[in-house]
C-alpha positions in Angstrom: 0.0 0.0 0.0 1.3 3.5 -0.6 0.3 6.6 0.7 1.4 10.0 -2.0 1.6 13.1 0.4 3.8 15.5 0.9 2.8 15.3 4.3 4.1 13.1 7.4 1.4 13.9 9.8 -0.8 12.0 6.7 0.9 9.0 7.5 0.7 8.9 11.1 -2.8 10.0 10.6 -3.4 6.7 8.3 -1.3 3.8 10.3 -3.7 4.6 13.1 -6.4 3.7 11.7 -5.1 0.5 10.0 -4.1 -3.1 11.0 -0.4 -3.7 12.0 0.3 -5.4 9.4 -1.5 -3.0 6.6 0.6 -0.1 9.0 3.8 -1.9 8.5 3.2 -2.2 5.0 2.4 1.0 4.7 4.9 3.4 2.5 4.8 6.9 2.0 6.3 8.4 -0.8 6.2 12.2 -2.0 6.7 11.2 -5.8 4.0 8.9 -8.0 6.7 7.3 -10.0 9.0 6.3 -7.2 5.7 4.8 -5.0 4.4 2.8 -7.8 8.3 2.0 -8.8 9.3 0.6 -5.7 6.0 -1.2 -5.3 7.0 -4.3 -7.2 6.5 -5.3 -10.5 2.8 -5.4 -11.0 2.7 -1.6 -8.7 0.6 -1.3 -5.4 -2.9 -2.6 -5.2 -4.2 0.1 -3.2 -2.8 4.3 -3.8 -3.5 6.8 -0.8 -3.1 10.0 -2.2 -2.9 13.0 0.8 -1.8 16.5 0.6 0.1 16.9 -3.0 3.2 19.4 -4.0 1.9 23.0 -4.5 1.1 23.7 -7.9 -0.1 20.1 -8.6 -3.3 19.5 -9.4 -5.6 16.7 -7.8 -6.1 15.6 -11.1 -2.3 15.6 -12.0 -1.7 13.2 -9.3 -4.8 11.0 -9.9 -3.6 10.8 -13.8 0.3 10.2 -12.9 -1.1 7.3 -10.9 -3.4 5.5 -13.6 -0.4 6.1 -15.9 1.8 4.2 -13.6 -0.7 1.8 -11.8 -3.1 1.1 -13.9 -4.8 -1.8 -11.5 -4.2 0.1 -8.5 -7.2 0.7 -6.1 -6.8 4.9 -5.6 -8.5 6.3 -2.8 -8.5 10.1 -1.9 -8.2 11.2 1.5 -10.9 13.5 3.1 -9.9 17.0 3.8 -6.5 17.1 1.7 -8.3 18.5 -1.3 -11.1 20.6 -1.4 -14.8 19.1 -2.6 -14.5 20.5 -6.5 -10.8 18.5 -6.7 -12.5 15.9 -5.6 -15.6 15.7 -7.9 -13.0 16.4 -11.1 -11.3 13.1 -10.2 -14.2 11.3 -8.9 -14.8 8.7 -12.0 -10.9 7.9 -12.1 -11.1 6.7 -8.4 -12.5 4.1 -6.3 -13.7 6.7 -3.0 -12.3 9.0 -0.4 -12.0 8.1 3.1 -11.8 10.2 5.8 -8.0 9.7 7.8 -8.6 12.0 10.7 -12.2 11.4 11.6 -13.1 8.5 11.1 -13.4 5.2 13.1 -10.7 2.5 12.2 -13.5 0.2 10.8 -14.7 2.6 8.6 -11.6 3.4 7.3 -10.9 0.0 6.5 -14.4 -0.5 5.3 -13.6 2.1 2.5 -10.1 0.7 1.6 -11.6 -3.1 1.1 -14.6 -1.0 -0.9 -12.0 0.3 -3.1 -10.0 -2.7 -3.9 -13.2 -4.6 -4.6 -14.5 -1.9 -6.9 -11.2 -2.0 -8.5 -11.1 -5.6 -9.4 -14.5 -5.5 -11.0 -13.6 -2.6 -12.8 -10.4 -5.0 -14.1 -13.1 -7.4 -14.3 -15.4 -5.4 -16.6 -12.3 -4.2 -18.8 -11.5 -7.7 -19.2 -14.5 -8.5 -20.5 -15.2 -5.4 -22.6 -11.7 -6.4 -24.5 -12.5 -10.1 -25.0 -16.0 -9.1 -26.3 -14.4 -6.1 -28.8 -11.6 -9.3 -29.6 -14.3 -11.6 -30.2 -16.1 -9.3 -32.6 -12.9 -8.0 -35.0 -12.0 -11.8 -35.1 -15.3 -12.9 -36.1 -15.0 -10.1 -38.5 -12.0 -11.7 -40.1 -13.2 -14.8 -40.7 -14.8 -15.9 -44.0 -18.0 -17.0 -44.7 -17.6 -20.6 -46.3 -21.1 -21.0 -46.7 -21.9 -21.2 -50.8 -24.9 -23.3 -52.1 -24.8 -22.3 -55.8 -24.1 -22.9 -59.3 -23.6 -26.9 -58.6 -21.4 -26.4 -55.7 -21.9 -26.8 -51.9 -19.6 -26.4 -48.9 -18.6 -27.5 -45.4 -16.3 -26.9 -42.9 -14.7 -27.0 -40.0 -12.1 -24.5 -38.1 -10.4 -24.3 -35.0 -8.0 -22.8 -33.9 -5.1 -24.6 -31.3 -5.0 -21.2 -29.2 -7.9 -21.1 -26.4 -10.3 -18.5 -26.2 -9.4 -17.3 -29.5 -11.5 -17.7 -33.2 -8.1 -17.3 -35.7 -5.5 -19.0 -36.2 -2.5 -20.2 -38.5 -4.8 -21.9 -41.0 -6.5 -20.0 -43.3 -9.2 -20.8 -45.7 -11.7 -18.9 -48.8 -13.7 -19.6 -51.8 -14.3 -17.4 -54.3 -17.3 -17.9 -57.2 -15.8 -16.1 -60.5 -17.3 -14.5 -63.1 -17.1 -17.5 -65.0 -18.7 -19.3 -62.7 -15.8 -21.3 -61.7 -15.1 -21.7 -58.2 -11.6 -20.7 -56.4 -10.7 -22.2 -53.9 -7.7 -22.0 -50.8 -6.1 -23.3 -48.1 -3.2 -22.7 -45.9 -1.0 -22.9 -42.8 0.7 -20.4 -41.4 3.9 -22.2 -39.7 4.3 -21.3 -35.5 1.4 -20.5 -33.1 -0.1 -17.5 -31.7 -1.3 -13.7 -32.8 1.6 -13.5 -35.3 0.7 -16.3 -37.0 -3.1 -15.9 -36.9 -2.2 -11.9 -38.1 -0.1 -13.5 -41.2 -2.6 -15.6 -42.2 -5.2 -13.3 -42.0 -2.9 -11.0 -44.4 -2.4 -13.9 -47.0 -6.2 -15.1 -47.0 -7.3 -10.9 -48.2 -4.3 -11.0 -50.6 -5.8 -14.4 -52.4 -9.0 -13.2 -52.6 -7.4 -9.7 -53.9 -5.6 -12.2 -56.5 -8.7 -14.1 -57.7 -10.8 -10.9 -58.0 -8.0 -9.4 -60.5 -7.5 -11.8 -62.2 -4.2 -13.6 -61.5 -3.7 -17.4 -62.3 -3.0 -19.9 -59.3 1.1 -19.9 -59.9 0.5 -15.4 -60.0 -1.0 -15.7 -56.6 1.3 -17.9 -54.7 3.9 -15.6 -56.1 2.1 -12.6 -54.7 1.6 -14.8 -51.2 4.9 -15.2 -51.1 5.6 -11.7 -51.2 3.7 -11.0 -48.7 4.6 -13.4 -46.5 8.4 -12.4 -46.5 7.8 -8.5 -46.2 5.1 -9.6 -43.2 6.7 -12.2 -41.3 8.3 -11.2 -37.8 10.7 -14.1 -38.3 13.2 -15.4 -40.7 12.1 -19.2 -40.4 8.6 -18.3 -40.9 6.9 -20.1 -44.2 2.9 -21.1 -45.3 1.6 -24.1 -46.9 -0.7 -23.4 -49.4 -3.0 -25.3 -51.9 -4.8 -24.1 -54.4 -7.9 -25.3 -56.3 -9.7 -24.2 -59.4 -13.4 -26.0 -60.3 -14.5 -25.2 -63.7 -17.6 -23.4 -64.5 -19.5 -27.0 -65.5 -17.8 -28.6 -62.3 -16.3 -31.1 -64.7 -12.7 -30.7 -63.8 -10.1 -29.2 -61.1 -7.4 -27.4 -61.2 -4.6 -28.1 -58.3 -1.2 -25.8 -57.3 0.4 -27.0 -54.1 3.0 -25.0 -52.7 4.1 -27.9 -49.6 0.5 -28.4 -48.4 -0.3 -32.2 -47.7 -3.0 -33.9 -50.3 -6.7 -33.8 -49.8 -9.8 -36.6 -49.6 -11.5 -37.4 -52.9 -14.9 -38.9 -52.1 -16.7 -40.7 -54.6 -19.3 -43.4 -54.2 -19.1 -43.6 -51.4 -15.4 -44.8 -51.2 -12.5 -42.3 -50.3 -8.7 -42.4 -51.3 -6.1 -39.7 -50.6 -4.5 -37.4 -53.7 -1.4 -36.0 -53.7 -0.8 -33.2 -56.2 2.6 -32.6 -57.5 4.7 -31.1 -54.8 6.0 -28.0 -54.5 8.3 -25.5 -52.0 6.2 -23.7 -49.4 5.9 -19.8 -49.3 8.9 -18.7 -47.9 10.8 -21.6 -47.1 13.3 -20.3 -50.4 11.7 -17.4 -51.8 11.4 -17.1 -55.4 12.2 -20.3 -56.1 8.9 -21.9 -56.0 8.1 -24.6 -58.6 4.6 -25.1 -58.5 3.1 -26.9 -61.2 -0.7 -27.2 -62.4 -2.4 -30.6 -62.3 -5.9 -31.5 -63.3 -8.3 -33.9 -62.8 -11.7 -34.8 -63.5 -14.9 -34.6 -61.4 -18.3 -36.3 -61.8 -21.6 -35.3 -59.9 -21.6 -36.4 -55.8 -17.9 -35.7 -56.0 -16.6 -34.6 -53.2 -13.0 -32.8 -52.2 -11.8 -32.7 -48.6 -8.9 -29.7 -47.5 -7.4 -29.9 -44.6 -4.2 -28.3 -42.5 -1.7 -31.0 -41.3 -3.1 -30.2 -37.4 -5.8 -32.9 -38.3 -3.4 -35.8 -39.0 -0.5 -35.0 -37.3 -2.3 -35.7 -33.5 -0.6 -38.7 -31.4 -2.7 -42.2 -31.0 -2.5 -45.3 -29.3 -0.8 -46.4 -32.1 1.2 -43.7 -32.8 1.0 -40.6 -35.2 -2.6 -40.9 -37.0 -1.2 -40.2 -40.1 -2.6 -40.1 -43.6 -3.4 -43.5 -43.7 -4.8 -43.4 -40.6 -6.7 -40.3 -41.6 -8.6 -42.6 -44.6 -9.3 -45.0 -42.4 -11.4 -42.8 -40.5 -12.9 -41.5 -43.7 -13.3 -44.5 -44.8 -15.6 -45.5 -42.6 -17.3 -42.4 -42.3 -17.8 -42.1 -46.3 -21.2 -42.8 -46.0 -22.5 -39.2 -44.4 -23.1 -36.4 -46.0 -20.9 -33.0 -46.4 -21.5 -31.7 -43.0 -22.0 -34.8 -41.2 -18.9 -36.3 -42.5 -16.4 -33.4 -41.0 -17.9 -32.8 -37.7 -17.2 -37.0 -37.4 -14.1 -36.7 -38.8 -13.1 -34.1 -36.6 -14.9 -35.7 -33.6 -13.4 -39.0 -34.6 -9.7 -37.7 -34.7 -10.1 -35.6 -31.6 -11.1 -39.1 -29.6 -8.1 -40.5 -30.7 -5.9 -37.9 -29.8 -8.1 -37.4 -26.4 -6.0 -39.5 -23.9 -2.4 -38.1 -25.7 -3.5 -34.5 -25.0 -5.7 -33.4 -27.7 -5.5 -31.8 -30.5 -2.8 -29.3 -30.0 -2.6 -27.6 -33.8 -4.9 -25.7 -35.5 -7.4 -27.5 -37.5 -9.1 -26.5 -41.0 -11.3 -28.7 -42.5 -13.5 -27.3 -45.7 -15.6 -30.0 -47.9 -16.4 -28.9 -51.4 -19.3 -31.5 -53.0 -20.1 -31.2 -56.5 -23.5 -32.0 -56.6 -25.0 -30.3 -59.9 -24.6 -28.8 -63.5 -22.7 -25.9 -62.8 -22.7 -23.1 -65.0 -23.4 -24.2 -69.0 
């Protein structure tokens, strides 16, 4: 606790009317700066502030304090400042409390008062900035919904972070004005804000991409440009696949710059594709080889993206793998779109359950082709 007075008698004044302990505690200092300093590392929890230096204002003091101790509980003491003082401050305080009048309880009273209205104000902040998180974040993510032109989708996403909505992976479609239908996925390598932030930055730039005009091997370029002026560090890189379904939803397009294969569901059997391989963003910029493949697509086709965080979890018998990862398909091929990635998801995250979870991010996004198309 720290008492900011300019004052002694103040302090006599106030280790009367507290505990021995609290009065032993107690430490008066004539500077804000040096009290909250020499307070420890996270400052006082509670700020006396008495009589202050002439020519400084109440207010002054009160914002020196917030400046310097945020969380700290400030209470003003009763005849140090006069009544307007007072009311100028009064919504940057927890109270006043009277130090040569009143009883010790009272005075006590006011000082646990204060700390308690301090901590739900922290409380309320708190909550305030999760809320204001939670909304920009739901902001950035896109909406994978599309029921059009012959083409449905599904997904799944989560992130490995807790109490968080973006991560590393990143995923978009985008109908042309062809009709076709581009598609992307990626991983942002690392964890946290920086990652989430990246991929965010990559996901706009490939829809930025499609909307000009660029082919799939002009886009990855551009990713990759971005990705090396954006990242914080060096090692930093991004898996990325690209897909392209034509306007009649007859064929696909592929570009993989180091992104693992995808699900081909057809009948319902399901096998595993791998696209010709290619360097990830970053890894050796401007040296990508990524090369176009196609294949062909029937109606009831589906195609299952996914970031390595579904696969890569730990089992009873050992890493789940991709051929443990059609297994699990395999079994669950009979469900439809939506149904088939909230089991696959659920039936991973059993597996994993007893080894610690799932501990990446996880983006799952199921594109069925389940009509004409455009003509």
């Amino acid at each position: 606790m720290v008492l900011l007075s300019e004052d002694e008698q103040d302090a006599v004044l106030v280790r009367r009317l507290l505990p021995d302990r609290l009065a032993d505690a107690l430490v008066r200092h004539t500077s804000v700066e040096e009290g909250c300093r020499t307070s420890g590392t996270h400052g006082p929890l509670c700020v006396l502030v008495g009589s202050g230096p002439a020519g400084r204002t109440l207010a002054d003091v009160v914002t020196r304090v917030r400046r310097h101790a945020p969380d700290a509980a400030v209470l003003v003491l009763e005849g140090t400042h006069a009544s307007h003082a007072f009311r100028s401050v009064a919504g940057s305080v927890q109270g006043r409390a009277d130090h040569r009048r009143g009883a010790r309880d009272e005075f006590c009273r006011k000082i646990w008062v204060a700390l308690q209205r301090a901590a739900g104000g922290r409380t309320v902040a708190g909550a305030e900035i999760a809320r204001d998180n939670a909304v920009l974040e739901r902001g950035l993510l896109p909406d994978l919904t599309l029921r059009e032109d012959g083409l449905t989708t599904a997904f799944h996403y989560a992130p490995g972070r807790a109490h968080t909505l973006l991560g590393g992976d990143f995923c978009d479609v985008v109908r042309g004005d062809d009709g076709s239908a581009h598609v992307v996925m990626g991983d942002v390598s690392g964890h946290g804000g920086a990652a989430a932030a990246l991929a965010v930055h990559l996901r706009l730039a490939w829809r930025t991409a499609v909307l000009c005009g660029q082919s799939q091997s002009e886009q990855l370029q551009l990713l990759e440009r971005i990705l090396t002026e954006e990242r914080a560090e060096e090692e930093t890189y991004a898996t990325v696949v690209s897909l392209v379904l034509s306007p009649h939803r007859r064929s696909m397009r592929t570009v993989t710059a180091g992104h693992p294969g995808f699900l081909h569901r057809r009948r319902g059997k399901v096998r595993w594709v791998e696209s010709p391989p290619g360097l990830p963003l970053g890894l050796f910029p401007g040296q990508g080889d990524w090369r176009e493949s196609e294949m062909a697509m029937r109606d009831g086709d589906g195609i299952v993206l996914f970031t390595d965080g579904l696969y890569e979890g730990r089992t009873a018998g050992g890493r789940l793998g991709e051929e443990g990862l059609v297994r699990l398909a395999g079994r669950l091929a009979h469900l439809e779109a939506q149904s088939f990635v909230d089991a696959l998801v659920r039936g991973v995250s059993l597996l994993a359950a007893p080894f610690g979870g799932l501990r990446d991010d996880v983006a799952v996004l199921h594109l069925s082709c389940d009509g004409e198309g455009v003509a």
